[in-house]
C-alpha positions as CSV (number, residue, x, y, z in Angstrom):
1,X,-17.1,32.3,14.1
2,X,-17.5,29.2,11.6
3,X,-16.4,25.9,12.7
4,X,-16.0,23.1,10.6
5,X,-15.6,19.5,10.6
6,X,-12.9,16.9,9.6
7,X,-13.2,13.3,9.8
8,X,-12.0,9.8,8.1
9,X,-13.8,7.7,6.0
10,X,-14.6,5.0,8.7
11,X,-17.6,7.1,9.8
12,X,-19.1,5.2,7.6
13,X,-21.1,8.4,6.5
14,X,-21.5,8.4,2.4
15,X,-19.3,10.2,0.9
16,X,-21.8,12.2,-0.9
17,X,-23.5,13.6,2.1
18,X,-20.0,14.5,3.8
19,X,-19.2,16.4,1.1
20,X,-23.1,18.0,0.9
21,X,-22.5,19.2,4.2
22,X,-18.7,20.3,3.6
23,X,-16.9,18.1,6.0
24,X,-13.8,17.0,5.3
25,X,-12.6,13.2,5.0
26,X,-9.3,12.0,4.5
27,X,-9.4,8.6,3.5
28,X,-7.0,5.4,4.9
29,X,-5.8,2.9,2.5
30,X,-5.9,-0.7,1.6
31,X,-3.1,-2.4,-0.1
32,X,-4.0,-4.1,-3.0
33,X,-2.1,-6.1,-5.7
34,X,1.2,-3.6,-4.5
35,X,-1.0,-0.8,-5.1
36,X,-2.2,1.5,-1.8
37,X,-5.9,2.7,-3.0
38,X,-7.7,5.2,-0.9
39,X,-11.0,3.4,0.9
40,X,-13.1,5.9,-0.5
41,X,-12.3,4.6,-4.3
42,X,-13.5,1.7,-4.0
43,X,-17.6,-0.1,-3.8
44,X,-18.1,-1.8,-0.8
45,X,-20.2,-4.2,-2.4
46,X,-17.3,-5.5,-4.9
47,X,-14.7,-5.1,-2.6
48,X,-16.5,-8.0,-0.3
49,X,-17.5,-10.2,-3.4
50,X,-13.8,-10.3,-3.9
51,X,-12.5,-10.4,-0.5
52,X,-14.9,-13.4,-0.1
53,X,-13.1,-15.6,-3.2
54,X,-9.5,-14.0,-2.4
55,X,-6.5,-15.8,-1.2
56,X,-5.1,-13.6,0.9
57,X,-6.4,-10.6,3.1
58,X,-5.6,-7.0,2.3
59,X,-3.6,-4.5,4.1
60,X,-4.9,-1.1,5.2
61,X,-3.2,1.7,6.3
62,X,-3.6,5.2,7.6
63,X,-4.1,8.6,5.7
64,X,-0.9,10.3,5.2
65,X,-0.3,13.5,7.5
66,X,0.3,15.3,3.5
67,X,-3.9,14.0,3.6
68,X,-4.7,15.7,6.2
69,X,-2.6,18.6,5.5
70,X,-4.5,19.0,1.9
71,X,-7.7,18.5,3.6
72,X,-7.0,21.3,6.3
73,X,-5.7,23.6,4.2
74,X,-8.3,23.7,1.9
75,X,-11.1,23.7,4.9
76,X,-9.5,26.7,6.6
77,X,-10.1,28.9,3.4
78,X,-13.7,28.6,4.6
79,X,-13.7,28.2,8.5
80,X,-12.5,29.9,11.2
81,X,-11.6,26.4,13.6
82,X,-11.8,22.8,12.4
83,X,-12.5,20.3,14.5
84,X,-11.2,17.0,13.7
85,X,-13.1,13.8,14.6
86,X,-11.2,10.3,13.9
87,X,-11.1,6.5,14.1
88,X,-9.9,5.4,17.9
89,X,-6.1,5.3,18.4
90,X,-6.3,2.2,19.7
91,X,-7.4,1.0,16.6
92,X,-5.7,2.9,13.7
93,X,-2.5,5.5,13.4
94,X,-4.6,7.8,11.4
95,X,-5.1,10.3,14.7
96,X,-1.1,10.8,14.4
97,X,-1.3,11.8,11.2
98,X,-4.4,14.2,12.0
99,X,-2.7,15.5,14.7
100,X,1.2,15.8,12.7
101,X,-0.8,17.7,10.2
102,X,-2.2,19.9,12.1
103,X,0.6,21.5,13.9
104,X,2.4,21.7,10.2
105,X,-0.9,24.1,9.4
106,X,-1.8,25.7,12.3
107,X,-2.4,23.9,15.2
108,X,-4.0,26.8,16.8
109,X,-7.2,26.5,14.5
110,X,-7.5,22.7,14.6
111,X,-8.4,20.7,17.5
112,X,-8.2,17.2,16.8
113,X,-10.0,14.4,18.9
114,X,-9.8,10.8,19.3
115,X,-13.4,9.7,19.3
116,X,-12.9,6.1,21.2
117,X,-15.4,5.0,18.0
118,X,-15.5,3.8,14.5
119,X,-17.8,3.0,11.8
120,X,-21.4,4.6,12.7
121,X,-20.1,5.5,16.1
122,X,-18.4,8.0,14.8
123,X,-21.1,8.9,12.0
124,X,-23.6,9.6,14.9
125,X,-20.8,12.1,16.4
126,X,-20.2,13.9,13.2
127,X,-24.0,14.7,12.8
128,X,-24.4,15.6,16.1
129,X,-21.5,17.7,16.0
130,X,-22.9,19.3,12.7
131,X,-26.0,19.8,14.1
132,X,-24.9,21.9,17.3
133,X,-22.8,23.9,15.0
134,X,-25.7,25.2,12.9
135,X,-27.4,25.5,16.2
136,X,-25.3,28.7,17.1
137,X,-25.9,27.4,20.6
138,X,-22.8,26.2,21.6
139,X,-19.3,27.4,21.6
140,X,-16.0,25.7,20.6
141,X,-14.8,24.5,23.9
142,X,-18.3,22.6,24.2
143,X,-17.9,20.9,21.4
144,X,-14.6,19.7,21.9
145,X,-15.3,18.8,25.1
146,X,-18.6,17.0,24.3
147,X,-16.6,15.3,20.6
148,X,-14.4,13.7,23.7
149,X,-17.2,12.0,25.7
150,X,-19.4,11.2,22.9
151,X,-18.0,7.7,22.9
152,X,-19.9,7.2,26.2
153,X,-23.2,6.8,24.8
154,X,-22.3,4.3,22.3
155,X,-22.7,1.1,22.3
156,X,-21.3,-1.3,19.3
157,X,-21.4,-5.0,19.5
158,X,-20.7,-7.4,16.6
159,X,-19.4,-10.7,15.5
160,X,-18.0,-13.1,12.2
161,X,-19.7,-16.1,11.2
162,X,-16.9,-17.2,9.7
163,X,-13.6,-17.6,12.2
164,X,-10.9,-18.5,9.3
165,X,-10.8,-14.5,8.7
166,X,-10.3,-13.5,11.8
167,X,-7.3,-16.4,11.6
168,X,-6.1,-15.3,8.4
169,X,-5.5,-12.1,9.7
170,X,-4.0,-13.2,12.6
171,X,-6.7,-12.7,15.3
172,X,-6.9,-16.2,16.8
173,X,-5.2,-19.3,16.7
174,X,-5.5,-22.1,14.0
175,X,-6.5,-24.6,16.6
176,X,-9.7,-21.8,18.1
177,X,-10.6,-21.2,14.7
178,X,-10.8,-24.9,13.9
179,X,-12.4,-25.5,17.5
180,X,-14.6,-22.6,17.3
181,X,-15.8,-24.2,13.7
182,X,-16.4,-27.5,14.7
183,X,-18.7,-26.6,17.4
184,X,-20.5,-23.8,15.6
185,X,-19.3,-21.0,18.5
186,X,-19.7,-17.4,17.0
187,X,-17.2,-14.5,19.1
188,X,-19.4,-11.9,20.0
189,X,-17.2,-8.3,20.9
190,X,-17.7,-5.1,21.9
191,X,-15.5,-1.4,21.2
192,X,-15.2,-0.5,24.9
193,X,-13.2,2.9,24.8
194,X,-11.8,2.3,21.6
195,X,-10.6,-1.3,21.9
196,X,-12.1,-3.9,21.1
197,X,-13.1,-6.3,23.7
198,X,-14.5,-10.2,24.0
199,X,-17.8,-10.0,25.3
200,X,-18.6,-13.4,25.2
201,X,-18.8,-17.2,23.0
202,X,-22.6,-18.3,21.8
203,X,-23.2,-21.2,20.2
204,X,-25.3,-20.8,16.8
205,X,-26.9,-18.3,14.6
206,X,-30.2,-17.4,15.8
207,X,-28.6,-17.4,19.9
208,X,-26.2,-15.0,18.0
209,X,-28.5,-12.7,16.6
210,X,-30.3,-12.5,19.8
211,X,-27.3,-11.7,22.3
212,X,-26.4,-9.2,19.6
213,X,-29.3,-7.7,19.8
214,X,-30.1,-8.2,23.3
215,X,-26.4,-6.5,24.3
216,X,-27.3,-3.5,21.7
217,X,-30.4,-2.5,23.7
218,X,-29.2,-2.7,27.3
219,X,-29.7,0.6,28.1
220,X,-26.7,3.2,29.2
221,X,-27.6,4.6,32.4
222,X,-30.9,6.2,32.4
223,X,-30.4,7.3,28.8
224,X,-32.8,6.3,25.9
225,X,-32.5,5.4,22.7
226,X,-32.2,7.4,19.5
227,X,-30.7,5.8,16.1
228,X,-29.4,2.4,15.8
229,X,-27.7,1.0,13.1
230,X,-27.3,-2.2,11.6
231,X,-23.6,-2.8,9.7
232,X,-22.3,-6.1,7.8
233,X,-19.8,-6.7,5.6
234,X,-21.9,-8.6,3.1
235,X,-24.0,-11.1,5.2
236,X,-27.5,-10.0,3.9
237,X,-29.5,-13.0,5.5
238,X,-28.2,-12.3,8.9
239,X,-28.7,-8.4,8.4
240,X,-32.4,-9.5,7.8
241,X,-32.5,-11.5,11.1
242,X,-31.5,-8.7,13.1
243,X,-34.0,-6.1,11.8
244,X,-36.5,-8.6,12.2
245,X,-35.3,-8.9,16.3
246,X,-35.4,-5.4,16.9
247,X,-38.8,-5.0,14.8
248,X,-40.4,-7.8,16.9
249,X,-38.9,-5.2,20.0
250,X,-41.0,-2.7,18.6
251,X,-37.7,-1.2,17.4
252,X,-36.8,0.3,13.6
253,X,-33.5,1.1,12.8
254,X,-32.5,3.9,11.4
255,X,-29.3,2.6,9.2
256,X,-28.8,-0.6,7.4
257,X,-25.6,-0.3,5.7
258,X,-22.2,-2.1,4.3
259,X,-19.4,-1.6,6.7
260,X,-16.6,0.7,5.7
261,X,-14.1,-1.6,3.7
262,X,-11.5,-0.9,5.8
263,X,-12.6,-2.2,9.1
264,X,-14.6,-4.7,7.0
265,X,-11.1,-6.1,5.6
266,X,-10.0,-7.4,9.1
267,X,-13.7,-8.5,10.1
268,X,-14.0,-10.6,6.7
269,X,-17.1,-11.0,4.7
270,X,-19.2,-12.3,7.1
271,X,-19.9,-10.2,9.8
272,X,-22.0,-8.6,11.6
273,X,-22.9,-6.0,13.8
274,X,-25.1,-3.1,15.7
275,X,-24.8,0.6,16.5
276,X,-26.9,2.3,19.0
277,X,-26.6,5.7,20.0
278,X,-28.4,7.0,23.3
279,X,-29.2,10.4,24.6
């Protein structure tokens, strides 16, 4: 029995080693100049040069269920089930339109999850799930059952350094972004079964990268660490301060990476974030 493996681009996983290891993406949108360009088009690193100088903030949507139809169509010629792995629901449409597809293919073959994740969250998921598969160790029902409570050993935490975005795109209030300006307050916020969540307000960078850091590492239960990842949408120096946190934790992270553009574009340019996964 071969089982293969579907995701969307926000697993942050380079596109070259998703399709290396034959798993299938179907990519969500952003909106530019009228124009609806798939994620996976476009460099990260440009895309936030420009969304830094821009005017106005882009819209994203989610994969068509024809994309995931064309995607599972094409994956089924080679595998016997496909599971399929997306964004949170609570954050994106896209697992409708997995999920539409899939009973227009054959919804008998396709199991399709919500992983309660984004970003590296859901990376880590994909290449554990890839790795039980070439394991031979595990069967289908354990795999969708462990795709839906992978989320619990997650832990993401992240903030913006610059509130006018998250105003912009119509996350707070003129008069909190202003506020939250003037007296140098960063948001920090955590993805708590797929929604994101305030954790708490810190006041300056260097408090920031340490709560960050310090949230990041509580540990889950009796569980211990195994990757971590560091994720920004541009912000280099601040990248640098974190990795030099967890270093001075005696810590190395595994990932050090531009954020997807499409979670990036309602984030802005300037934030800031960590993955870690525990086992």
């Amino acid at each position: 029995m071969k089982i293969g493996l579907v995701t969307d681009n926000t697993c942050n996983l380079p596109l070259e080693f998703l399709e290396k290891n034959d798993i299938g993406v179907a990519s969500l949108y952003i909106l530019r100049d009228g124009n609806h360009i798939k994620a996976v088009d476009l460099c990260p690193t440009t895309f936030y040069e420009e969304l830094k100088v821009g005017s106005y903030i882009p819209l994203t949507s989610q994969p068509s269920v024809k994309d995931f139809e064309e995607v599972y169509r094409e994956m089924l010629k080679k595998y016997d089930y496909l599971i399929t792995v997306t964004i949170s629901e609570k954050l994106s449409g896209t697992l409708n339109s997995a999920r539409l597809a899939s009973t227009m293919v054959d919804e008998k073959r396709i199991f399709v999850v919500d992983s309660k994740l984004t970003s590296f969250g859901l990376g880590f998921l994909l290449l554990e799930l890839k790795e039980r598969i070439e394991s031979n160790n595990y069967s289908l029902e354990q795999l969708i059952e462990y795709a839906k409570n992978f989320y619990n050993t997650i832990k993401i935490i992240f903030t913006v350094t610059n509130l006018d975005y998250l105003y912009k795109g119509g996350r707070i209030g003129k008069a909190k972004a202003l506020m939250g300006g003037l007296l140098n307050m960063k948001p920090l916020l955590s993805l708590v079964d797929g929604e994101i969540i305030p954790v708490k307000s810190v006041r300056g960078y260097n408090k920031m990268i340490k709560e960050l850091v310090n949230f990041s590492l509580e540990r889950i239960d009796t569980l211990k660490l195994k990757r971590t990842a560091i994720i920004h949408t541009g912000n280099l120096k601040y990248g640098t301060m974190i990795i030099d946190e967890l270093n001075n934790r005696g810590i190395k992270e595994d990932t050090y990476a531009l954020l997807d553009p499409v979670i990036g574009t309602h984030l802005g340019p300037d934030a800031i974030g960590v993955i870690t996964q525990w086992e």
